[in-house]
Structures are given as structure tokens and as C-alpha cells.
N, C-alpha and C positions, 0 to 999 in steps of 0.2 A: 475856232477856239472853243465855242460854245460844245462840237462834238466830242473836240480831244477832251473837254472838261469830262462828261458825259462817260466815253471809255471810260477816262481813269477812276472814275467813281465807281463803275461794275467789277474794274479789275478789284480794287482795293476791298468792296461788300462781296468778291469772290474768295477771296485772299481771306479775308478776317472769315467767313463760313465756313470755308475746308479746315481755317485751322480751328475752328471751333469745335469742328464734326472729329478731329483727330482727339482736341481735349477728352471730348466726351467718350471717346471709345481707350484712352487711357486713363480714363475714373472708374474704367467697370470693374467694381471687385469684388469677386465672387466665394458668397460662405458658402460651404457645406455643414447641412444639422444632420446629425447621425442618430436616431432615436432608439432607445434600448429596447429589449425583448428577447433577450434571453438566447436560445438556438437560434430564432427568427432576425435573429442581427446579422446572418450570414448573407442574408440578403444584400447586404451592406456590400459584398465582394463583390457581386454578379452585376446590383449597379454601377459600380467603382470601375470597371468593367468596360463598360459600354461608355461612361461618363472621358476615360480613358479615350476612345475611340475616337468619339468626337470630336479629340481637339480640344477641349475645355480647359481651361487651367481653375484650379482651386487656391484659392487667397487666404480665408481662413476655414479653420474644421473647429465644429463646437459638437461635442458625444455625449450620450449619458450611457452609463451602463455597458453592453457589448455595441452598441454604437462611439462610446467612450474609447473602447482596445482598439476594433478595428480603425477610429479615428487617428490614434495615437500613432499607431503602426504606418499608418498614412504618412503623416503627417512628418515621423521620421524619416521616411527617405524608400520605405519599399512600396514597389510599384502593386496597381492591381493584380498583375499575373502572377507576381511574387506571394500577393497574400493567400490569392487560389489555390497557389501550392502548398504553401506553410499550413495552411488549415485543413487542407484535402489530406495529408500525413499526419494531422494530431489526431491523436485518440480523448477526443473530451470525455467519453465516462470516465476513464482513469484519471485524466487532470481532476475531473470535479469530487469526485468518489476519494479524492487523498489515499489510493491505494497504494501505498511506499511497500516497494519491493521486499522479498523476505530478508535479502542479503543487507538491506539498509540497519535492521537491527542487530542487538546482539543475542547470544543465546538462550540468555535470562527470555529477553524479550520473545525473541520467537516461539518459546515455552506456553508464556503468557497470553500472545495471540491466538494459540491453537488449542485454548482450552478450555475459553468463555466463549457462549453467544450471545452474553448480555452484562452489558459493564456500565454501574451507572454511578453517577457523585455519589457520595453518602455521610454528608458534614451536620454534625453536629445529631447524629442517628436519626438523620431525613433525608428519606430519597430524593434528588432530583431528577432532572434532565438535562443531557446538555444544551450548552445553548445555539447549536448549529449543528448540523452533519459533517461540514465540513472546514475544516480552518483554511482551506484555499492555498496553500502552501504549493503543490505541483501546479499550479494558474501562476503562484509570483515567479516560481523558479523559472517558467519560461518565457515569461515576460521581462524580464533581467536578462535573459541570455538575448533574446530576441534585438531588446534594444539598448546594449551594451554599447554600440556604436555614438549612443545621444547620450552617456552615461555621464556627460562632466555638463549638459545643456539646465539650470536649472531653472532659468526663465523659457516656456514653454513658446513665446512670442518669438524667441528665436531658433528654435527647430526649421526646418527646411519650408514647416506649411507652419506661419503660426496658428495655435491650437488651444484649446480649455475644453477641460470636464465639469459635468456636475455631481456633486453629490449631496445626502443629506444628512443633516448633523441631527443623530437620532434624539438628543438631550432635551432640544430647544426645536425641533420640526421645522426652521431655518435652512433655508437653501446656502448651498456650499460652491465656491468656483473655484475651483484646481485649477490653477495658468504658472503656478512656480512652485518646488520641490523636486522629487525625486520622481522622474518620469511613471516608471512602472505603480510607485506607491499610489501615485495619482488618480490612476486608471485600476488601481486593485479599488479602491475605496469606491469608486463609481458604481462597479459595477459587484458591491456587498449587499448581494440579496438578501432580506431578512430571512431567520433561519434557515438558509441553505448555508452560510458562510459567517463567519467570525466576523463582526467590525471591526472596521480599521481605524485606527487611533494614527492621528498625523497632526501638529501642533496645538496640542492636549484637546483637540477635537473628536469625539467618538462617531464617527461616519458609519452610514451604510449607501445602500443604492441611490444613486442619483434622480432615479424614476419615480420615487416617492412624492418628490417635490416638483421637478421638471424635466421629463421624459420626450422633451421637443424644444432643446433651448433656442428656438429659432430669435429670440429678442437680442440674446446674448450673442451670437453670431453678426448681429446689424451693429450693436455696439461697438464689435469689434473694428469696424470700415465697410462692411461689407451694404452693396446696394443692391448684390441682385443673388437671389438666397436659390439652391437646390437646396430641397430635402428630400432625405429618403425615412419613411414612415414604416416602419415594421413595429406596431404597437397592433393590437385588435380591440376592437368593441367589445361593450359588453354582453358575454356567454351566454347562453339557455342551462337549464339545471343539468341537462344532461350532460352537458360536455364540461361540469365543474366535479371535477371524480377526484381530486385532489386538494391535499393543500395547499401547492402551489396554487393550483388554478384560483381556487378560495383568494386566496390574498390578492393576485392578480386581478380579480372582479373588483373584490373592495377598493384597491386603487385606483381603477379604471371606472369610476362615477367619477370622479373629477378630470379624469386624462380627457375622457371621451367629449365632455364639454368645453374641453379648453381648447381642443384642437379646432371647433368650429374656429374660432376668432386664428389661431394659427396658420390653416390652411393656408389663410386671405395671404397672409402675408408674405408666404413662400411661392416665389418666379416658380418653378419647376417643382412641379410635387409629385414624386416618385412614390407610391403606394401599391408594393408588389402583391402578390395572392397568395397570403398564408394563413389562410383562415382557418384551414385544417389541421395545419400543425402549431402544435407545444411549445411554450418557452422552454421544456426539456429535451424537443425533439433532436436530439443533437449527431442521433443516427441517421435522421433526412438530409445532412449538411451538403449532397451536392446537388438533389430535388428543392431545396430552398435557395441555394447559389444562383442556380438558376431560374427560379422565380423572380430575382431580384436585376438577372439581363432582361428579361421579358418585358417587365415593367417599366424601367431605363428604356429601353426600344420603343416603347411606344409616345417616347417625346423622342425620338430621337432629334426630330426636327427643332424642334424649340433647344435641345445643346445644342445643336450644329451651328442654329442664328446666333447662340450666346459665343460660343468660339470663333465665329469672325468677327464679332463685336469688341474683342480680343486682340491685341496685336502679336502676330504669329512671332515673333520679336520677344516674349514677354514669355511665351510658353516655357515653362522649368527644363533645365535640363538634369534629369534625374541623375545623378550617381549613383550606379549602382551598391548597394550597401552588399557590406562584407563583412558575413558573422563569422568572427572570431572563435577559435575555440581554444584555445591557450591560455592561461593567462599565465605572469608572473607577479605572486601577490608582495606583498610589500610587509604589509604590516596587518593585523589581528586586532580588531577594534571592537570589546563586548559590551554592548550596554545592558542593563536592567537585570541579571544575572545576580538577584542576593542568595541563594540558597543554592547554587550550585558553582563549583569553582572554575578558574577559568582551566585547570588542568582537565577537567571532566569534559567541558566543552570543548577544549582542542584535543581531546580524545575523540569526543564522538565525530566530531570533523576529520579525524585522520589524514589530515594533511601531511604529503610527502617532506622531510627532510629540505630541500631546496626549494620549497613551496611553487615547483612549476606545475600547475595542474589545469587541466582539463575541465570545461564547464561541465560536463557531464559526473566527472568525479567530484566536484565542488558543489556538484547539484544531489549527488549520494551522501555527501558530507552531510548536508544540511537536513536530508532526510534522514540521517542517523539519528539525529540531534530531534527532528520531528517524531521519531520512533518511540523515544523513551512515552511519549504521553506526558513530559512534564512540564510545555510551552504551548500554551493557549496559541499565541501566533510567533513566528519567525518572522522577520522582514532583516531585507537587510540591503546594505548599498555596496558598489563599487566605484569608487573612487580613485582616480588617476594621481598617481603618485609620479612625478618625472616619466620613466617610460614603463614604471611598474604601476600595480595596483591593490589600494589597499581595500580589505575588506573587512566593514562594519554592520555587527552583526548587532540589532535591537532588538532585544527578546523579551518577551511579556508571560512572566510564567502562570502557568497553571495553577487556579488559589485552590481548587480542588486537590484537596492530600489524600481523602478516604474514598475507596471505591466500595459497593458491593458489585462482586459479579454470579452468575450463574450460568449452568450448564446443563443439559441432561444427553444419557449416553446409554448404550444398550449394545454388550457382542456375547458371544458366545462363551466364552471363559468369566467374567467377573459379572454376565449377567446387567438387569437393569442397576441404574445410576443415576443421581442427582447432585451437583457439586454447587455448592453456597461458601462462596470465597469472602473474603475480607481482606483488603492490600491498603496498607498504611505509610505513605515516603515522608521523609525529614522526621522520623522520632527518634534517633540519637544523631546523626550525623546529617549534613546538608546533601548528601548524596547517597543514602541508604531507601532502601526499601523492603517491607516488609508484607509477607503475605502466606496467608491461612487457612487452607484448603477444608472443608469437614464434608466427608462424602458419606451420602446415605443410601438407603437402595439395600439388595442382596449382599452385599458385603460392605461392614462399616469400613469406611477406610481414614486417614489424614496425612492432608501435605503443608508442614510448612518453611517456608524459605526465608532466610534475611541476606541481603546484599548490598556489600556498597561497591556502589560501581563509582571508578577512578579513569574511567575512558581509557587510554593508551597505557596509564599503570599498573601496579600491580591492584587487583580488586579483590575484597573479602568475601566469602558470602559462608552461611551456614545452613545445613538440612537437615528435614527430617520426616522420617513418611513409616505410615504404616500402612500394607496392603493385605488383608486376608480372603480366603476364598479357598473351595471343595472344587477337586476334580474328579473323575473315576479315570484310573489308568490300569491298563493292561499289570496282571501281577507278576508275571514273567519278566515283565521289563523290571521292575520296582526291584523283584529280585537280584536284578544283578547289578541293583545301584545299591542297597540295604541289605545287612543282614538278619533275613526275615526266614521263618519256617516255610519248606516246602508242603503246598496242600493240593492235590489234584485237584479240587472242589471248588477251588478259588479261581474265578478268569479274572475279575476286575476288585482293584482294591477300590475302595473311597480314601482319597486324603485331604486331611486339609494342611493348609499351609499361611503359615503367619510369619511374616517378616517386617520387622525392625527397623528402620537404617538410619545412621548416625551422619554426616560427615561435615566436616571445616575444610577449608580448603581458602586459596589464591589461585586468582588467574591474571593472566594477559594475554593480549592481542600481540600476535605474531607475523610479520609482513601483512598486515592490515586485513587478513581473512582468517587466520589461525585463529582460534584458541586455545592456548592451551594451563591447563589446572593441575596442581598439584594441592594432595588433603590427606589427612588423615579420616579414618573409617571407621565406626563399631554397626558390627551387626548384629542383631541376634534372630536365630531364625530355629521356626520347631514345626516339625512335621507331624502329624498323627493321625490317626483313624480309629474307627471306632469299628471296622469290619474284622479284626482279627480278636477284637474283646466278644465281640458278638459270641465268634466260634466257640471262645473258650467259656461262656458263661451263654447258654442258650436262655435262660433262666430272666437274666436283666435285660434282653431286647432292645428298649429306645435308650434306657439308660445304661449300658453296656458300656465297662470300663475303656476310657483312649489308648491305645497306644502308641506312645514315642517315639522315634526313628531317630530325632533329632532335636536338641532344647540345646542350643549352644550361643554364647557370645562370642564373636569375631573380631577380633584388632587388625587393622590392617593399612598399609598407606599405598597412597594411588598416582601415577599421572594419567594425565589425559589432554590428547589432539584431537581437536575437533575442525571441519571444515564445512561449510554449510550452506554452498549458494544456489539449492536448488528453488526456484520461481514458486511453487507450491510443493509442501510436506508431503501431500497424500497423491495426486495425480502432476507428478511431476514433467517438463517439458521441454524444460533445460534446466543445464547447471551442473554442479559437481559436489560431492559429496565425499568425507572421510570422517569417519571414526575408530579411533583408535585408542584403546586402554587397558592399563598395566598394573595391576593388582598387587602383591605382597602381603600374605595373610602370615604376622608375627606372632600372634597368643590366641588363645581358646579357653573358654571355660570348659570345653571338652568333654561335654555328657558321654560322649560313645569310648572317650580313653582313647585315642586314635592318632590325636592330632600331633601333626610334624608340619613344621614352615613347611608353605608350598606358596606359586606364584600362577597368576591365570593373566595371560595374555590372549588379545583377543584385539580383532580390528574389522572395519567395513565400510568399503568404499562401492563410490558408485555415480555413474554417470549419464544423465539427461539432455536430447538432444532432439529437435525435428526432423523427421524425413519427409514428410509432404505436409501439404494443407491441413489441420487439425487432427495431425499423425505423427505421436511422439514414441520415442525407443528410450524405455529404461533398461541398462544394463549392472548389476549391481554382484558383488563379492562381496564375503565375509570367511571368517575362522577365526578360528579360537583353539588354546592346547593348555596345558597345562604342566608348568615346569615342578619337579618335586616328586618324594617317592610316598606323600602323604596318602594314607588310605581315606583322607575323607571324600565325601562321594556328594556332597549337598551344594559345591557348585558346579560340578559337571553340567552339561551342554545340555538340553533337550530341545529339541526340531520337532516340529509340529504347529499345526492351526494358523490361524487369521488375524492377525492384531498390528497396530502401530505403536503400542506402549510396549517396553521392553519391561521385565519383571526378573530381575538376576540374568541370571544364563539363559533365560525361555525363546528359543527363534524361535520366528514363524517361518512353515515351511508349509508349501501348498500338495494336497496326496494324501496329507496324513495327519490325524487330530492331535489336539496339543497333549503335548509329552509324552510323542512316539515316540521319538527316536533317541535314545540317551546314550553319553560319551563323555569322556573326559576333552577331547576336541574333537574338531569337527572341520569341513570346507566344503563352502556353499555358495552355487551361483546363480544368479537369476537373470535369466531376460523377460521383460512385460511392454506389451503396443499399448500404447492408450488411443484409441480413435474417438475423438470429440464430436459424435454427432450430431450431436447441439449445443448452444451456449451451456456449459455446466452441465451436460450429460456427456458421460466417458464408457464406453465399451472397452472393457478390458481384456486382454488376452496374454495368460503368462503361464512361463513353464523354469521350472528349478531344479536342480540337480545337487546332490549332495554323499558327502562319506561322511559316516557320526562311527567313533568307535574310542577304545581306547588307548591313548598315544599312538595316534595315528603319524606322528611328528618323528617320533622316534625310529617307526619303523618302516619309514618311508610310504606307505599306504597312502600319504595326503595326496598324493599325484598320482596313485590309481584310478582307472577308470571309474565313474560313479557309481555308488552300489545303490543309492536312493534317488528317486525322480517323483516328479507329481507335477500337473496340468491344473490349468485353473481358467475358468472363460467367467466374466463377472458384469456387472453393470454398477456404475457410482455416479454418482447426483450431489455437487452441491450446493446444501441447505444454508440454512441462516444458521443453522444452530449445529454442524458440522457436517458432514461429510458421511452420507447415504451409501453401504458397499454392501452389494450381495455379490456373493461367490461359489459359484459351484466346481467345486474340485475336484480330483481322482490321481490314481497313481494306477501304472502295469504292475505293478507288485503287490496289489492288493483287489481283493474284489469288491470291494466297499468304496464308498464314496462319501464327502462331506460336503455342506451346503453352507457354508457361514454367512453371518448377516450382525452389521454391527449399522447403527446409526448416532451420529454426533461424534463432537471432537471427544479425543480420546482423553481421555485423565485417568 
């Protein structure tokens, strides 16, 4: 009795220890802290990685900053391998650089971007600064697309891993926890570096980076249930002088007096402390992203062992079974939700969005939408949600405009025809209407010039706008030619006239968007333009020398009305690489004040198309068309065609034509085609190589000659470079038809 008592007492103290040793191994629940730093958060993948491998299951994820996205990302459903890939395919200088595509804007705008290197507030007649580089706009669009699958989850405790971010509330230097709203908004707010990025405002909270405050929320992690903590540490110590060469880095020391002592007492408290070796690289480094991926397997490997013991401590029972996430690219939207939108209407905003008729669109097009709308420069930041509507989705757009109304911009520019240049702009939005803009070109240098422009832009409607420019400037052209544009005295003694030329231009006009890439305008026109020299008063007065009487060619006002197609989705204006290209427009010249007595209606049609596409590795093929003719038995001769020289700003009829200097070759129309390689041999260094072909004459149209073989050709081998302040092109040209050669060289956007 005494034994069997005995047994049953070892079995029963057996019995109650196994199941004790089962409790405790179904109490293990394991946080992961993800700590911010910038590019050095990619590390985050390479451990995620290996922590994968082991067998580990992860219970909760606490992030700041890019420990915050890659958490988040996590934590919704996609696997390490998954994230390896999604990130091994982004391009972060683009994401962070907010470089929105040319086709995202509209004409106005792509004007405006290619013609400042420098735009800054200008309220109340004080310059500022902005207050960021970047508003982070292509960071939210793909982080909305990414995790559109968690898009109705608004308690973050129930995502597949529950999860929190931190951030900081810039107002009151109070730590922030993100665990409910709007996924992506979450994780944008975390990781709002001070001036790199716009803060995010989220229940009337004004947030930036989470790392400000606590860049290792390992406390916040245990809170959550968790007893037995991996962290992975991609933070660094503090720098020596020399490797603070920035303002990042600047700011990143200042905050890192307090990181670096706080982590002593943190370590302690983290089971597995993953501290990969990225000592050498930048929180910018964002071109080392798979030398840092894998910094951060290396480091994970060398505990490998300590995961290993924590995943059988694990019931294999417990381990997630991931579903594989499925990103969507459809959507079908529901409903149009705008908030914060006082000065601009909502017709202007679901213009710039261009959303299709049946609103079935594409994240990608929904994601060009919104960079429409980012284009204008009138919205500090865009955010905005998707929301499940039954089996559609509606989209809520919160917009925070832009309180900057007054710009100053500036420019400087230098080619061969208008010489040096300096452009000091002034651009003014909302002074008569909520969606107008105004702006004031006054260009100084070798020839004074002025541009100014008013627009209201109505997105998808009809929009107003009005012009007005004056450009003047001296050429020398051959007098042979001149002759048989003018009727001028024959003098053997004369090879080159001087002229100058000053023109006027007037125009009003309406446009609209046409299957969502056209433009097209229709305006009325006055021009006045006058020609003169002061070479043929020389001859007849040797007497007055410098001040030698002008003579006239041409002093007339033009009436005239216009349409005009445009199409415009080449990636870059100057070294294009793809995209397509059309311009096409139709003149009607009705009245004259007709200095020469000449004038009869006449109409100049004219068009130019053209298209950009890659054929290998940083090797692009521009193909491009043009011509122009003229309808009418008008003798005047001041908008005929001239072909010649180096330029990207078009001045009346002036082509550029590479063989021959500007205003060779003169016509009343003309047809010309070009091919040109751009070989990128380095970031923003382009080798050019191009060759054009052309017939200038006059009514070529009529007499069928436009599809004769070409009677003009010219070669052109060149190098372009671009600057901050535009776009660096020397050009060395030639033509078989000539024994001469031309060298051009312009620096800066053109205006």
C-alpha cells in the first residue's frame, strides 16, 4: 500500500511538471522592436530573414521610423522574402526626391518646371524657405498600394502580427503610439524625418519621426504581452567630425546623445540583440540597399542559435500560417471624398485626378492621379484613404493646402542666339479666382526680355489663361538669304546683314484635356513684330557711323486666331528616353496694320511629332518629325520658316536645325526629320549623337517637292550634363553641304 501510495504520488508530481513545462512554453510570446535609421533599416529584411528560418514566430512588432514600414509590412501579412523583393525593385531616390513624372502635370506646369532653378515662398515680400525637401507623397502612394489588402483593419492589434509605431508630436516633444487609424498614415508619420519630409498631421496631432523620442521601443513591445524580446538595432553611435559632412548627419548626432545612452539600460532588456555592421553607411545610403540586406542576415546568423532555442520553446502548432498577400491592382472606386479643399473646387480636383468615366482604375493611374494634383505645388501634403464600400471602394482624399501663394523664382541661361540671361520671376495663385495663377517673367542679360502669363486652370474643363511676351535680340545672317525673304536693294559688298528683331505677342485663349493626355487650345492672337538694321543706313549715310539711320523690313500688327493639339509624355524635355510627343498648330492671320501694303489672309499650319524609346542599357533612340506650309497667295514673308542652330525655345517660325547656323535656311514651309542616340554614360552625363534631314523652300506643299529626296542634311556629336540650374549642351555640328562648321553651347533651362 505504502509503494502503490508512493507510485501514485511520482506519477501525479510527473503529470502536474509536463503540464507545467507545456504551460510555460505556451506563455512564450515573442516581440519584435524594429529601430529606425533611415536606409540602415533595410537591415530589418536580411534579419526578418533568417529570424524566418529559424522557425520563430513573432507575437507582437513595435517600429519606429523605417523600422516602423518595414514592421508594418510585416506585420500585415508579407513574408521576409516578399519584402526582399518589394524593396530590391524600389527605386528610393525617386520615392524620396518626390520626383513626379513630366506627364503627371499639365502644360502650364511643365513650362514652369523647366524654367526655374530656384523657387522659393515670398509672403509678405520675405523670402523663405521651405520647410522640407520633400512632402513624401510617392513613400504614401506606395505604401497605400502595398497595403491596401489591411485597408478596412483600423485597430492595428488585429493585423495578422499585432503592431504600434512610434512617433513624435513636434508641438509638445511627447511621445506618440500609433496602434489604430489608418495603416499607411501611421507609419508615414513615424517615419517624418525633420526636414527631409512634411509632418504629418493625424488627429489634430502635428507628428514627425518617431526616433526623436524613442528610436528602440523595446518597453512598449513588453507592454504589449510580450516576455521574451528580439531586437534588431540599426541605430549608430556617436560620429567623429569627419564623417558629419551633412545635415542629416548633423541632426542625427544631436539626437543620438540621448539614443546612445538610453540603449545602455535597453540592451539589458532585449533576449536576442541583433546589431548588424553598418557603421559605414548613411541613413541616406539608400543605393547600398542589398550590402545592407545583408548586413542584417549576418548579424541574425550569428545568434542563430539562441532563435533556434527560442522556436522550439514555441509550439510548432502555434507557428502562423502565412497567406500569401495578393496586391490588387484594380480598383472599382465608389465614391470621391474631398476634405480640407477651400480654395480650390472640387471640379479642379477631379480634373487633376482624371479619373475614367466608370471609375474602374488602376493603382498606378490612381497613383498618377494624385500626382497630378501633387504637380500643381498647391498642396503641402496629399493623404488620403481607401475605404471599402460593399465590394467597391471609396476614395478619401485630405488635402492640406499650401499657405504659400507668392513665389520668387530665378534662373540663369546662356546659348548662342539670345546670348547671356537672368530670369527673376514672380508667380502669384488665388488673386481673382480660387484656381487662377499668375506669373511674371522680367529677363535681363543681352537682350531685355518679358513673360507674363494668367491661368485658371478648371482640371478636366474648359480653362482660361492669357499671354504675353516680349523677346528681342541681333543676328547676322547671310544677305542673299534675307533677300529673297524682303524686298531689299541688291549690293555685291554686302555678305551679312545685322538684324534685329522684336516681337510682341498677345494671346487669350481656352483649353481642355482631351482623352486625358491631349491638349487642346483654341485663342485669339495680336502680334506685332518689326524687323530692322542699321547695316543698310550705314551704306547710305557713311557719314553717321554708330548712329546710322534703322531700317524697316517690317513694323506690323497681326490679328490672328489659333488652335492648338498638344501631347506631351516624354520623361524628360531635353534628353528624352521615352514617351511620345505631338505638336500641332493652326494659325489664321485675319487683319494687318500692314506697314509693307502687302497683306492678304493667309493661314500657317505646321506640326511636330516625336518619339522616345530605349534600346539597351542607358541607350535611348529619339526619332522626331516636323513641317510646316503655308496656306494663301499672301506676299508676306515675316512668318516663313527658317532652319538653323541649337535651341529648345521656339521663337515664331525659328527651327532648330543641326549643319547650319540659325536662319539658314528660309521657306515658306518646310519637312524635317531627325534621329538622335543619347548614351548615358553616367548618372546625368549624356553623349549625343544626331543627324537631320531636311527640304525648306517655297510651297513645297503645293508642288509636291515635300517628298523629294532631302536637299539639307547636318550631323551633330555633342555632350549634355544635368545641372541644378538646367541642362549643360555643347554641340559640335557640320553639314556635306557646307565647308564650315558650328559649335553651339547653351547652359541652363531655356526661357
Amino acid at each position: 500500500m505504502h509503494k502503490s501510495f508512493t507510485l501514485l504520488i511520482f506519477m501525479f508530481c510527473f503529470f502536474i511538471g509536463a503540464s507545467q513545462n507545456t504551460a510555460n512554453q505556451e506563455e512564450v510570446k515573442v516581440g519584435l522592436v524594429l529601430s529606425g535609421g533611415g536606409a540602415k533599416g533595410f537591415a530589418h529584411i536580411g534579419a526578418l530573414k533568417v529570424i524566418e528560418e529559424a522557425g520563430v514566430k513573432i507575437d507582437y512588432i513595435g517600429g519606429t521610423s523605417m523600422g516602423a514600414i518595414i514592421g508594418a509590412l510585416y506585420a500585415s501579412g508579407y513574408t521576409a522574402n516578399e519584402l526582399d523583393s518589394i524593396f530590391r525593385n524600389t527605386d528610393f531616390t525617386q520615392l524620396i526626391q518626390d520626383n513626379l513624372p513630366r506627364d503627371a502635370k499639365t502644360f502650364y506646369e511643365k513650362e514652369d518646371s523647366e524654367r526655374y532653378a530656384l523657387a522659393l515662398p515670398f509672403n509678405k515680400f520675405k523670402i523663405s524657405f521651405p520647410s522640407a525637401i520633400s512632402s513624401g507623397q510617392n513613400i504614401y502612394n506606395e505604401l497605400v498600394r502595398l497595403l491596401y489588402h489591411v485597408r478596412d483593419i483600423k485597430d492595428f492589434n488585429k493585423l495578422p502580427i499585432p503592431f504600434f509605431c512610434i512617433a513624435t508630436n513636434v508641438e509638445t516633444g511627447n511621445e506618440v503610439v500609433l496602434n489604430s487609424g489608418y495603416l499607411p498614415e501611421a507609419i508615414m508619420a513615424s517615419g517624418t524625418f525633420p526636414s527631409l519630409f512634411e509632418p504629418s498631421e493625424i488627429n489634430g496631432q502635428v507628428l514627425i519621426d518617431g526616433g526623436v523620442i524613442n528610436n528602440y521601443p523595446v518597453a512598449r513591445v513588453q507592454k504589449m504581452g510580450a516576455n521574451v524580446i528580439i531586437g534588431v538595432d540599426v541605430q549608430h553611435g556617436l560620429s567623429k567630425r569627419e564623417n558629419l559632412a551633412s545635415a542629416t548627419e548633423i541632426l542625427l548626432q544631436i539626437n543620438n546623445y540621448r539614443t546612445v545612452k538610453d540603449m545602455v539600460e535597453k540592451v539589458k532588456q532585449t533576449d536576442v540583440y541583433i546589431k548588424p555592421d553598418i557603421a559605414k553607411y548613411s541613413v541616406i545610403d539608400f543605393g547600398f540597399l542589398n550590402e545592407i540586406i545583408n548586413t542584417g542576415e549576418i548579424a541574425a546568423r550569428e545568434n542563430y542559435v539562441a532563435l533556434k532555442e527560442l522556436a522550439i520553446k514555441q509550439k510548432k502548432s502555434n507557428l502562423p500560417a502565412r497567406v500569401p498577400v495578393v496586391c490588387k491592382d484594380t480598383l472599382q472606386l465608389e465614391e470621391l471624398i474631398i476634405k480640407g479643399s477651400e480654395n480650390y473646387s472640387r471640379g479642379y480636383v477631379k480634373g487633376k485626378l482624371r479619373l475614367p468615366a466608370d471609375n474602374v482604375v488602376t493603382f498606378s493611374k490612381m497613383q498618377q492621379g494624385i500626382g497630378n494634383l501633387a504637380a500643381t505645388g498647391n498642396f503641402k501634403t496629399i493623404r488620403y484613404q481607401l475605404k471599402s464600400n460593399q465590394d467597391k471602394t471609396d476614395l478619401v482624399l485630405d488635402l492640406k493646402e499650401n499657405q504659400n501663394k507668392m513665389f520668387i523664382k530665378m534662373g540663369v541661361h546662356y546659348d548662342d542666339l539670345l546670348k547671356s540671361a537672368a530670369i527673376i520671376n514672380l508667380t502669384n495663385k488665388n488673386i481673382l479666382f480660387d484656381d487662377d495663377v499668375s506669373s511674371f517673367d522680367f529677363i535681363i542679360g543681352d537682350n531685355l526680355r518679358y513673360n507674363f502669363e494668367y491661368y485658371i486652370d478648371k482640371g478636366s474643363y474648359w480653362s482660361f489663361g492669357f499671354n504675353s511676351r516680349f523677346i528681342g535680340f541681333e543676328q547676322n545672317i547671310n544677305y542673299q538669304l534675307f533677300q529673297s525673304n524682303f524686298d531689299v536693294p541688291n549690293d555685291e559688298n554686302i555678305n551679312e546683314i545685322n538684324i534685329d528683331i522684336s516681337d510682341v505677342t498677345n494671346q487669350i485663349y481656352m483649353q481642355t484635356v482631351v482623352k486625358e493626355e491631349f491638349a487642346f487650345s483654341i485663342g485669339l492672337e495680336h502680334k506685332f513684330l518689326k524687323y530692322g538694321t542699321r547695316t543698310l543706313g550705314q551704306l547710305s549715310d557713311v557719314n553717321q557711323a554708330s548712329n546710322s539711320k534703322r531700317v524697316f523690313f517690317e513694323k506690323s500688327n497681326y490679328f490672328s486666331t489659333y488652335a492648338k493639339l498638344t501631347l506631351d509624355t516624354y520623361d524628360d524635355k531635353f534628353f528624352p528616353s521615352r514617351g511620345l510627343y505631338f505638336d500641332g498648330d493652326f494659325h489664321v492671320y485675319l487683319a494687318s496694320s500692314d506697314y509693307n501694303a502687302n497683306f492678304k489672309e493667309f493661314s500657317i499650319a505646321q506640326s511636330h511629332m516625336g518619339a522616345a524609346f530605349p534600346l539597351f542599357n542607358k541607350v535611348s533612340l529619339n526619332i522626331e518629325t516636323e513641317g510646316g506650309f503655308k496656306l494663301g497667295t499672301s506676299p508676306v514673308t515675316s512668318f516663313d520658316f527658317v532652319l538653323g542652330g541649337f535651341g529648345a525655345t521656339r521663337i515664331n517660325n525659328f527651327i532648330p536645325f543641326y549643319g547650319y547656323d540659325f536662319v539658314g535656311l528660309p521657306g515658306n514651309s518646310f519637312v524635317k526629320g531627325l534621329i538622335k542616340l543619347d548614351y548615358e554614360v553616367a548618372t546625368k552625363n549624356h553623349l549625343i549623337f544626331a543627324a537631320n534631314y531636311a527640304n525648306v523652300d517655297d510651297d513645297l506643299f503645293r508642288t509636291g517637292d515635300w517628298f523629294k529626296e532631302p536637299s539639307f542634311s547636318g550631323y551633330g556629336i555633342g555632350y549634355g550634363f544635368e545641372s541644378f540650374i538646367g541642362p549643360l549642351q555643347i554641340m559640335y555640328s557640320w553639314s556635306p553641304e557646307r565647308s564650315d562648321y558650328n559649335l553651339f553651347f547653351s547652359l541652363g533651362y531655356w526661357f
